[in-house]
C-alpha positions as CSV (number, residue, x, y, z in Angstrom):
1,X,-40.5,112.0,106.7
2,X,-39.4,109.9,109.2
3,X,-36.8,109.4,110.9
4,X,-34.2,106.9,109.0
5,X,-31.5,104.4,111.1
6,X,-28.4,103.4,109.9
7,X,-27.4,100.1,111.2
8,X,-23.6,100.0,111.7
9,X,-23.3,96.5,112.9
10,X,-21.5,94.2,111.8
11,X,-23.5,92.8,109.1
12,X,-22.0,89.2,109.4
13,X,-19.3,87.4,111.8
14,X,-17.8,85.4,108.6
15,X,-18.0,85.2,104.6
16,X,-19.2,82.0,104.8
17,X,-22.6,83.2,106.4
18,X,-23.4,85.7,103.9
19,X,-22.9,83.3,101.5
20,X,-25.3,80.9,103.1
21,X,-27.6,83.4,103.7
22,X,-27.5,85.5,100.0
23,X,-25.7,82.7,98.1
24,X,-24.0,83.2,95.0
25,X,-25.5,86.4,93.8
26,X,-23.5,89.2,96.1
27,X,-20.8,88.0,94.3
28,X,-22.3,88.1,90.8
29,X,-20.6,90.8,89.2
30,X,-17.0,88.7,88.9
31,X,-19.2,85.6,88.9
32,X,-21.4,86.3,85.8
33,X,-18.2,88.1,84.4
34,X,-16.5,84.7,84.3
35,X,-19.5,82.8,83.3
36,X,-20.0,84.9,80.7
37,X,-16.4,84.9,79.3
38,X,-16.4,81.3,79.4
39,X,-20.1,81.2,77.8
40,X,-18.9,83.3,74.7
41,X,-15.3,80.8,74.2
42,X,-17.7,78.0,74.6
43,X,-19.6,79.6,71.9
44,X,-16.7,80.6,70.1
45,X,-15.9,76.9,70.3
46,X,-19.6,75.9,69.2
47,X,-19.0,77.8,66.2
48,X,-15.7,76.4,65.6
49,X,-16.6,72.8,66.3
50,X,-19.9,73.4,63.3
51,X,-17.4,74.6,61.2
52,X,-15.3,71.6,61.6
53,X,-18.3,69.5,61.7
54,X,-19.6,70.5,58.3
55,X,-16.1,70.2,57.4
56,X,-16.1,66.5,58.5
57,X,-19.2,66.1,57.2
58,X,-18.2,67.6,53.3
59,X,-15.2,64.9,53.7
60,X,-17.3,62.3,54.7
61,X,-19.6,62.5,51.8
62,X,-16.4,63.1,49.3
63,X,-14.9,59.7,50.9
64,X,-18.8,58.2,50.2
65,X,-18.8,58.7,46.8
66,X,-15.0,57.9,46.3
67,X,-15.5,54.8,48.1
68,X,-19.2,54.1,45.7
69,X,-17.2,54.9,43.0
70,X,-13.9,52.4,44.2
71,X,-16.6,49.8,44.2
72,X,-18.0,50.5,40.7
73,X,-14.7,50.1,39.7
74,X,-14.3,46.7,41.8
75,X,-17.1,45.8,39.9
76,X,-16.1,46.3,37.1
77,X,-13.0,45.1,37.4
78,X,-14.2,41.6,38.7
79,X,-16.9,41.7,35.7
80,X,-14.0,42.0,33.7
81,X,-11.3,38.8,35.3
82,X,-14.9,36.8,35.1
83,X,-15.1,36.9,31.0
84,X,-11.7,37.0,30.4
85,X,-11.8,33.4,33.1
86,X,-14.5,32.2,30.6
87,X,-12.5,33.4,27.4
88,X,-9.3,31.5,28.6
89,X,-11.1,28.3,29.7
90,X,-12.8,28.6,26.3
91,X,-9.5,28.8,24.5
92,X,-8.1,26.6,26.2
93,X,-11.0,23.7,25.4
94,X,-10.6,24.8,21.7
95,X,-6.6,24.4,21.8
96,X,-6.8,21.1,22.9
97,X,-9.8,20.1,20.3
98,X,-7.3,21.2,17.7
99,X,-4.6,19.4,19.3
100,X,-6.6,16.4,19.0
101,X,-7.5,17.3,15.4
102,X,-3.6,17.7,14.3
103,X,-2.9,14.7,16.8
104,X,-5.1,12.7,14.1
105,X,-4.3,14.2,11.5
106,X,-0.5,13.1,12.3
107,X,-2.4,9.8,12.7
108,X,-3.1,9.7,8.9
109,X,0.0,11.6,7.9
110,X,2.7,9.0,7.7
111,X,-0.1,7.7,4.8
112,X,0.6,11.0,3.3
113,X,4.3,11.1,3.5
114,X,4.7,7.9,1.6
115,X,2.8,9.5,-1.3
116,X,4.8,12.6,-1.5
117,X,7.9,10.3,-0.9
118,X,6.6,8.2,-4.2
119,X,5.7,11.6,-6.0
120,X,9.1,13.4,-5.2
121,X,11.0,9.8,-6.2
122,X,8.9,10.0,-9.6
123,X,10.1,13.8,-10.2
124,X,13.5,12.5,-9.2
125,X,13.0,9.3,-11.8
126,X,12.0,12.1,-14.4
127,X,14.6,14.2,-13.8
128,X,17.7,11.8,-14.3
129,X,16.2,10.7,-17.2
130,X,16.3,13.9,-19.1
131,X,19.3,14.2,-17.9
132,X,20.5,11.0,-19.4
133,X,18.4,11.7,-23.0
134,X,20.4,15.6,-22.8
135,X,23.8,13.2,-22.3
136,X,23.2,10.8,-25.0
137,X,22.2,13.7,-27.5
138,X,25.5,15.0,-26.8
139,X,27.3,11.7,-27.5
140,X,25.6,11.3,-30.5
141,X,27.1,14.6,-32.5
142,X,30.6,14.0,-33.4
143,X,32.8,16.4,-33.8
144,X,35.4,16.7,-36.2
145,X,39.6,16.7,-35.5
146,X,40.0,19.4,-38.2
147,X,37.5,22.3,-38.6
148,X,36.2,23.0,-42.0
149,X,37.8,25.7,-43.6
150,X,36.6,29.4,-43.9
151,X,35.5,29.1,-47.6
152,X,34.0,26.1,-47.0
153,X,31.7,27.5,-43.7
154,X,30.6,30.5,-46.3
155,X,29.7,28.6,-49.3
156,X,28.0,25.9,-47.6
157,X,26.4,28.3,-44.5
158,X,22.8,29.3,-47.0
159,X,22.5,26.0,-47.8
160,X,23.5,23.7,-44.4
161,X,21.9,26.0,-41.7
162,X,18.7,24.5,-41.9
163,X,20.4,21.7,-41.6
164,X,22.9,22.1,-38.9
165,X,20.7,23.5,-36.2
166,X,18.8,20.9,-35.3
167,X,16.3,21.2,-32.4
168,X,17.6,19.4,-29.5
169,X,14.8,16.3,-28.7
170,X,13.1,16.3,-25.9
171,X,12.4,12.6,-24.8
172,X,9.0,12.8,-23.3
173,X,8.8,11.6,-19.8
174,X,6.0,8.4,-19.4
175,X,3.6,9.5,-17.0
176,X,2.7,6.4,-14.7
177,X,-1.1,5.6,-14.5
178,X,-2.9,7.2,-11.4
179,X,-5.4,4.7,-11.1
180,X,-3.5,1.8,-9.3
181,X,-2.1,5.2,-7.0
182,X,-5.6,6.0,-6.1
183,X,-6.6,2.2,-5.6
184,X,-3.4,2.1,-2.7
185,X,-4.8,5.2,-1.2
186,X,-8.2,4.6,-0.9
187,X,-7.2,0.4,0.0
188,X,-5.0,2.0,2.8
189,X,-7.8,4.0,4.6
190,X,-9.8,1.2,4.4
191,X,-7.5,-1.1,6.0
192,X,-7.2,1.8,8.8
193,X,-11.0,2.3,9.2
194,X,-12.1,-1.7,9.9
195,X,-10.2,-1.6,13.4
């Protein structure tokens, strides 16, 4: 073997020129120690920021289909106002058709009223004047200062109670004819249909 020489130099005036002249990897040991640390939290943080991110994205699609399901609802909702708009206006067109209809009717009405004021003032008419018969039947039947005695009551009581108990009359109340009525009526509305 030969003969081996151990330099014993110096090997450099300065860090700086070893540096320049090996770079970065004398150093490696505490270098790639550090990089390394840092290379595992930033993997620890890859991991942590896919976690949140599927978490985000999980939320995300729950706030899709609550929001697709919000505007189902909106829909719906909007389908709903529109036919209950249409119902309203439609109600409303028929209330004021049957305000026209009742403002007519009023129209004819007062025609009306006069005939149920004549009617009522007939039942009126026929009313006193049973009255008055009932009144003048009582008139008629006189009674006596001195009642009959008792003897007298018994003996003639077989004989007089047919007699006696008379049935009240009843005057019959004249109906008035119908036809001149009908001829007002029908002379009326065509009086109010030539204008």
């Amino acid at each position: 073997m030969g003969r081996a020489e151990i330099d014993t130099r110096a090997p450099f005036r300065s860090v700086k020129e070893a540096v320049m002249l090996f770079g970065e990897r004398v150093l490696a040991g505490e270098l790639y120690a550090n990089k390394l640390k840092e290379m595992r939290d930033r993997a620890g943080e890859n991991a942590q920021v896919q976690s949140r991110y599927g978490a985000v994205t999980a939320e995300l699609e729950e706030t899709k289909q609550s929001l697709q399901k919000a505007r189902e609802e909106g829909d719906l909702m909007v389908n709903c106002l529109r036919s209950l708009r249409e119902e309203l206006e439609e109600t409303k067109r028929e209330l004021i058709k049957l305000k026209s209809r009742n403002f007519d009717k009023q129209l004819v009405d007062p025609e009306l009223e006069d005939l149920k004021f004549i009617e009522n003032a007939t039942k009126i008419e026929i009313n006193t004047q049973t009255e008055d018969a009932e009144e003048f039947q009582k008139k008629r039947y006189v009674t006596f200062a001195s009642p009959p005695s008792v003897t007298r009551i018994i003996t003639n009581h077989d004989s007089s109670s047919e007699v006696q108990e008379k049935p009240p009359l009843q005057k019959k109340a004249k109906k008035k004819p119908l036809m001149p009525l009908m001829g007002w009526i029908f002379s009326r509305k065509k009086r109010s249909q030539d204008p």
